[in-house]
N, C-alpha and C positions, 0 to 999 in steps of 0.2 A: 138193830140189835146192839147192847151197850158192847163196850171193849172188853170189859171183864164179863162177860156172860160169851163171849168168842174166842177166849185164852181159854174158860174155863171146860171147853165143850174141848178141845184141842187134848188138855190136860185129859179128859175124860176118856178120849179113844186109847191115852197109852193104858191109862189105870188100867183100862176092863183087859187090854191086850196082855198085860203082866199078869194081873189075875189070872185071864182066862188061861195062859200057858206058864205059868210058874210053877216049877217043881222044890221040893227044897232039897236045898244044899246040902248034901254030904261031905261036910267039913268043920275041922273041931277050931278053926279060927274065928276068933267074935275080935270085935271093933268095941276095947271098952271104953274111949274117948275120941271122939270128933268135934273137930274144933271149928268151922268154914266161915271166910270171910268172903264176901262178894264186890267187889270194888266197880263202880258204876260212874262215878267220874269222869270218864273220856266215852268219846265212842267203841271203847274196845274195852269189851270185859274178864275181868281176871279174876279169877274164883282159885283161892288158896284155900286148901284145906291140908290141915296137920290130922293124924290118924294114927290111934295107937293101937297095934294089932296085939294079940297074946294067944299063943296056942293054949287049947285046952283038952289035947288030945295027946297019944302016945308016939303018933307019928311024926316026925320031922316037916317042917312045910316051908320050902322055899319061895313063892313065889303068892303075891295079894292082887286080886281081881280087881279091877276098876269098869264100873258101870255107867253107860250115860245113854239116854233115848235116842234113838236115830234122829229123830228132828231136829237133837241139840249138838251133832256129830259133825252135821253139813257143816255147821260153823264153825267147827272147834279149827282156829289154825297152828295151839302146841300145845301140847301134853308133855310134861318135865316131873319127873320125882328127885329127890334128893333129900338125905338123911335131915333130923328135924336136928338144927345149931342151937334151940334157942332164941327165944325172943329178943331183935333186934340184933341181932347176927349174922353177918354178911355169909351168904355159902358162896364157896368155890366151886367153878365149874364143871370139872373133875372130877366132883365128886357126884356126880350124876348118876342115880340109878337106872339100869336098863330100862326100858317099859317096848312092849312090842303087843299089835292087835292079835287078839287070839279068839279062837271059838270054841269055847266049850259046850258038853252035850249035856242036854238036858235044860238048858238055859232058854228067857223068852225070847221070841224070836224079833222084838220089836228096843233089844236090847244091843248095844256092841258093847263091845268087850276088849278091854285092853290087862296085861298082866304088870307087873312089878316086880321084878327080879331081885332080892332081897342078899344084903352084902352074904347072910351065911345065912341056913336053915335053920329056922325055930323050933328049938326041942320041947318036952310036957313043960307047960308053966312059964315060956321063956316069951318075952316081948321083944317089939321091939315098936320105935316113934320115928314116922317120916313124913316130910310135907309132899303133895303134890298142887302142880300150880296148871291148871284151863286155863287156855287165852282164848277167847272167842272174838270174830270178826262177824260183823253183820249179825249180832244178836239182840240191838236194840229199835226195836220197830214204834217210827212216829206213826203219832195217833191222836190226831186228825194228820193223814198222811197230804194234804195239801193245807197250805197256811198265807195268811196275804202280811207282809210287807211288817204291820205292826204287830202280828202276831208273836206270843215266844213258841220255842217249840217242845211238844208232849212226845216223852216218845214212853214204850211199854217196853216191861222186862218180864219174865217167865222163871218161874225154877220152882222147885221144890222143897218146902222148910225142913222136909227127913231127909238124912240123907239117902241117896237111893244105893245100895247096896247088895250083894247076896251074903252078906252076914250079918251076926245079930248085934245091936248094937245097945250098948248099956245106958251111955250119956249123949248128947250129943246138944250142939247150939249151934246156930247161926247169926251172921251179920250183913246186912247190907247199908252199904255206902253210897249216898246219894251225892250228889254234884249241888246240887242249893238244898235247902230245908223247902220248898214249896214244892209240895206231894199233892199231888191230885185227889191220886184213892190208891189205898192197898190192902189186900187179904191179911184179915184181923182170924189171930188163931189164939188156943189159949198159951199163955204165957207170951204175949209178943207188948214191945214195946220199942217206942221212939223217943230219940233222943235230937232234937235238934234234923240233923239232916244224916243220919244214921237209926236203920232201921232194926232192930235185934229180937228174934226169934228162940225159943228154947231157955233154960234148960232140956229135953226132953229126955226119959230114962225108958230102959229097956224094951226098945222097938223092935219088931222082929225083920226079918231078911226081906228086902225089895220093898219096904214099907215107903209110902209115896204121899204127900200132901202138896197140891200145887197152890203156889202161889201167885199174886199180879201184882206188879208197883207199875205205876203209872204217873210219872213226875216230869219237872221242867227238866230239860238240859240244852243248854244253848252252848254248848262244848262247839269246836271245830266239827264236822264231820267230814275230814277229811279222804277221800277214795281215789286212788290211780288205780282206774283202769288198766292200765299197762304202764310199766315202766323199764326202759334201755338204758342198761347201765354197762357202759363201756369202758375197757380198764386197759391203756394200750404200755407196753412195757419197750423202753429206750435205751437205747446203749448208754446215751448221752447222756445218763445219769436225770433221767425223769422217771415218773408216772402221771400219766395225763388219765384222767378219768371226764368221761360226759356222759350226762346223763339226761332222759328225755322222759317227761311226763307228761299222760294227760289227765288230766283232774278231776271231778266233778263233786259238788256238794253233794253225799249221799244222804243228808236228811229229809223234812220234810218239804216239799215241793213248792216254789214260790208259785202263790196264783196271784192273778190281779197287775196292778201296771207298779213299775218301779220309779220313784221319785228320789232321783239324784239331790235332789235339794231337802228334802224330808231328812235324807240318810244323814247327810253332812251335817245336819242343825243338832237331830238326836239320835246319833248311830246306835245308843246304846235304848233306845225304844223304838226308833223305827229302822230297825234292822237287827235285833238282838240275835237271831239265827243266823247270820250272815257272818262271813269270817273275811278278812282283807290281809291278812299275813303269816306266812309259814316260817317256820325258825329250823333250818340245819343244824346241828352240831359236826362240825369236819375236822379232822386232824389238825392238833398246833401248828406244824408248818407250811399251811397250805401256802399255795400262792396263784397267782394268774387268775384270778380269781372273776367269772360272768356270768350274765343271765338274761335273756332273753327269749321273744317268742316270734310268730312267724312274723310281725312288723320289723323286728329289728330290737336294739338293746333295751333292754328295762332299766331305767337310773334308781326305780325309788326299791333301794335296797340297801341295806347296811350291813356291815362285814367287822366284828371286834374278834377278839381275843388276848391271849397269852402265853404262857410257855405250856400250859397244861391242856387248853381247846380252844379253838374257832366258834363264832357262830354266824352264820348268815344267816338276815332277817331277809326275806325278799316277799314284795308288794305284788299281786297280777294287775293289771291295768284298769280292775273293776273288783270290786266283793262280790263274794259269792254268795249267793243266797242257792236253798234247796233244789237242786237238778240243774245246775246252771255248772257248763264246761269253759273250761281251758287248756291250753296246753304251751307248757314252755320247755327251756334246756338251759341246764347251767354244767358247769367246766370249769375242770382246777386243776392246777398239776399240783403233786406230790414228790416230796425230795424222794429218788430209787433206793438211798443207802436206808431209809425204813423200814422199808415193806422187804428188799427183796436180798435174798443169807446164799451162802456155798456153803455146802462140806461136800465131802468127798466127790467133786467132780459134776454134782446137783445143783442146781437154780431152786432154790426155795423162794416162791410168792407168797405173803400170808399177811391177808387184808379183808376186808371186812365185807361180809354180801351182801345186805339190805343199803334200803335207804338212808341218808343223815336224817332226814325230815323226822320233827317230834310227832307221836302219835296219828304216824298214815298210816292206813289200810291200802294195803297194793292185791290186788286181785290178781293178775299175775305179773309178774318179774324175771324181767332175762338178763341175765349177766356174761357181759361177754368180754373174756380176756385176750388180749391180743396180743403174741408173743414175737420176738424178735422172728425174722427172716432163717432160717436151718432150723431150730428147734426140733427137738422129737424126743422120742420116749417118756408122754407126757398121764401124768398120772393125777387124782384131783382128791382131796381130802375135806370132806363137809361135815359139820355137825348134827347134821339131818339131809333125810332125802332130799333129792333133786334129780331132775333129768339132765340129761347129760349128751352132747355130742359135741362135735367138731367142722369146722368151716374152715374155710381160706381166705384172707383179704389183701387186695395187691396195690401196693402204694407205691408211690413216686422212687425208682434206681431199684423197686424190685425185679427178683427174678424169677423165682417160682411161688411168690406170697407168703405172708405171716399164716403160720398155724392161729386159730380162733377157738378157743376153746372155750362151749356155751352152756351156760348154764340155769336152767329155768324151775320156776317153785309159784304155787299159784299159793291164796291165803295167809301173803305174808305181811305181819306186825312188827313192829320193832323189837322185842326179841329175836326175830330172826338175824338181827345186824351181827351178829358174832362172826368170828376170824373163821376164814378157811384156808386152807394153803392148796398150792398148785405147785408142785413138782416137775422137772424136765430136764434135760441135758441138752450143752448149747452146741452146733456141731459146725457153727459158722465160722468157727474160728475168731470172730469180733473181740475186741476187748471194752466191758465196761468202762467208760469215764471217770464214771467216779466209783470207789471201791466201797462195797460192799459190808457190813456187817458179817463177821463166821460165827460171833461168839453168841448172839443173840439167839443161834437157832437153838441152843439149850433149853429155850423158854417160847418154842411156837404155841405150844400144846396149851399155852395155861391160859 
C-alpha cells in the first residue's frame, strides 16, 4: 500500500468521525481571515497561524475555540497565543494570552478543544487579530522507515489545507515550508502552488464550520533528528558565589533506521552522500559567562569539542565519538558553572532563583526532562514559578560537612522543545544563617518576569 493511500485512509476515519458527530455551532463568531504557515525545516514542526475573529452577533464573546484531531494532540508539545504585532515584529512575552483545554457540548468527539481568552469581549461588529503558534514533536514520520547508509532520508507530513475550525470562515491560505526543494509527491488541490521549496495552498473563500481537506507531503530532510530520551539537569546553588549546573543525556537518532553495515571509510571520503542522514555534532547555546566548562561520556573526556563566544553568548560545539545515523544511541554529560550574582536576587528577606529550564542544545526533542535544583543546606519555605505546567516535588541530597541535606527541588515536563527553555524562578528563605560570597543582584529582581 503506497504512503499516500495510508495518510489518506487515516485522514478518512477522522473526516467521517466529524461528519458523523458534528453539530453546528451556535455562535455568531466567524474567522474572516486566516492566515497559516507551516514550517518543516527541523524535526519539529511549528504551525503559526494569525486569525481575525469579528463578532457578528449582539452578544459579547470573550473567549475563541481552537480545534485540532486527537492524533495530532499526542504530539502537540505548546500551544501559545499572543496578540498579532504585525509582520516581522518581535512579541513580548507577557503579552501572552491565556489558552486552557476545555470541552464543550455538543462538539465531535474525536476533536480537543482548547479556548483563547481574549484581552476584552467582543461586542456587534467588533474584531479583533491574533496569532497562535503549534509546536509539534514527533510529527514527521520517515518513509521508508528503515534506509542503508547511502540512502537520504523521506520523511511524511499530514495536515489539512482548511483550516479546521468550528466557525465559518470567509478567506483563508496556507503555507508549507520545506527544508530542500526536492519533494517526492504532494496532495495537488485546486489553487495550490509551488515555489522552489515552499509549498502554498489557497486562497480559499467562505468555507463553512469543521470543513477539513487532508493533505500529504512527502520530501527529503536530512535535518538533525535529534531525541533525548531523558534528560537530568541539575542546577546546584553555592554560597561561594557559584552555580554549577550538569546535565545528562541519552540520545538517539529519532529518524529513519540505519539498515545494512556501516563503513567508516565511505563516511569519511563522502559524508555528505554516504551518510547524509547522519549528524556528528550538536551546538549548545549557554550563558556569556559560563566557565569550567566539559563533556564527556562513560569512557572518560570527549576532546573533540569547541567552546567560543562573547559578552552577549556561549556556544558549545560538541562531537559524540561516532555519528549518528537513524536508531543509533549514546549518552553523555557536560558541566558548567555559572557566575551566582546572575541568576540569583534578595528582596525582602527572599532568595530569588530565575534560570532557564530546558536544554542549551539547538533544536532537541527531549521526551522527558527532570530538572533538579539543589539548594543550600537550611532552606525552606520554598515555592516555584513556571511558565507552564510541570510536575513538581521534593527530595533531599547529602554532601560532604552536611547535616541534615540540601532541600532538591524537582521538576519534570515530558514533550519538551526548545521553546520550553524560558526563565522560571524558584523562591525560598535561607534559615542557615550562611552568608553568600559574593553579593547578589537586588535591583535586577524588578525585571524577573520579562
Amino acid at each position: 500500500m503506497g504512503v499516500r493511500r495510508k495518510m489518506a485512509l487515516r485522514f478518512d476515519l477522522i473526516i467521517f468521525t466529524i461528519l458523523l458527530f458534528a453539530s453546528p455551532v451556535l455562535s455568531d463568531l466567524i474567522l474572516s481571515k486566516v492566515d497559516r504557515r507551516i514550517d518543516l525545516t527541523s524535526q519539529i514542526v511549528r504551525i503559526t497561524s494569525t486569525l481575525k475573529v469579528e463578532n457578528e452577533g449582539s452578544e459579547p464573546v470573550s473567549e475563541v475555540l481552537l480545534a485540532f484531531p486527537d492524533l495530532q494532540v499526542k504530539d502537540l508539545a505548546l500551544l501559545k497565543a499572543s496578540p498579532h504585532e504585525g509582520k516581522g515584529k518581535v512579541k513580548s512575552l507577557s503579552a501572552s494570552l491565556p489558552v486552557e483545554n476545555v470541552k464543550p457540548n455538543g462538539m465531535p468527539a474525536a476533536l480537543t478543544f482548547y479556548a483563547v481568552k481574549l484581552p476584552k469581549a467582543l461586542g456587534k461588529g467588533d474584531s479583533y487579530t491574533f496569532d497562535v503558534l503549534a509546536v509539534f514533536a514527533h510529527a514527521l514520520r520517515p518513509f521508508p522507515e528503515k534506509i542503508t547508509q547511502a540512502d537520504i532520508q523521506l520523511v511524511v507530513f499530514q495536515e489539512s489545507a482548511f483550516y479546521l475550525t468550528p466557525y465559518v470562515v470567509k478567506v483563508q491560505s496556507l503555507s508549507v515550508k520545506l527544508p530542500e526543494s526536492r519533494i517526492e509527491s504532494y496532495t495537488k488541490l485546486e489553487n495550490t502552488k509551488i515555489h522552489g521549496s515552499e509549498i502554498k495552498y489557497g486562497p480559499y473563500e467562505n468555507l463553512p464550520s469543521f470543513s477539513y481537506s487532508p493533505i500529504v507531503v512527502h520530501f527529503e530532510s536530512n535535518q538533525p533528528f535529534a531525541v533525548a530520551q531523558e534528560v537530568v539537569r541539575e542546577i546546584e546553588i553555592s554560597h561561594w558565589g557559584n552555580v554549577q549546573v550538569t546535565e545528562h543525556y541519552k540520545l538517539v537518532h529519532g529518524g529513519a533506521q540505519n539498515k545494512g553495515e556501516f563503513s567508516r571509510l565511505d563516511y569519511q571520503a563522502r559524508p555528505t552522500i554516504r551518510g547524509a542522514s547522519a549528524f556528528k555534532y550538536l551546538i549548545a547555546k549557554m550563558p556569556p559567562r559560563v566557565h569550567s566548562v566539559y563533556y564527556r561520556d562513560e569512557i572518560g573526556n570527549i576532546s573533540t569539542s569547541n567552546l567560543w563566544g562573547d559578552s552577549k553568548k556561549t556556544e558549545l560545539l560538541i562531537e559524540p565519538r561516532y555519528p549518528l545515523f537513524g536508531g543509533w544511541r549514546t549518552a553523555f554529560t557536560i558541566g558548567y558553572g555559572l557566575p551566582l550574582k546572575d541568576f540569583l536576587f534578595e528582596l525582602e528577606g527572599n532568595r530569588f532563583l530565575n534560570i532557564t529550564f530546558g536544554s542549551p542544545m539547538n533544536e532537541l526533542v527531549i521526551d522527558n526532562l527532570i530538572v533538579k535544583v539543589v539548594l543550600p543546606e537550611g532552606s525552606g519555605d520554598i515555592s516555584v514559578s513556571a511558565p507552564f505546567p510541570v510536575n513538581q516535588w521534593e527530595e533531599t541530597k547529602l554532601s560532604h560537612l552536611d547535616l541534615t541535606g540540601r532541600p532538591v527541588v524537582v521538576l519534570q515536563k515530558t514533550n519538551v522543545v526548545p521553546e520550553h527553555n524560558q526563565f522560571f524562578q524558584l523562591i525560598w528563605q535561607d534559615c542557615s544563617g550562611m552568608k553568600f560570597k559574593q553579593q547578589f543582584n537586588k535591583l535586577k529582581m524588578l525585571s524577573i518576569d520579562a
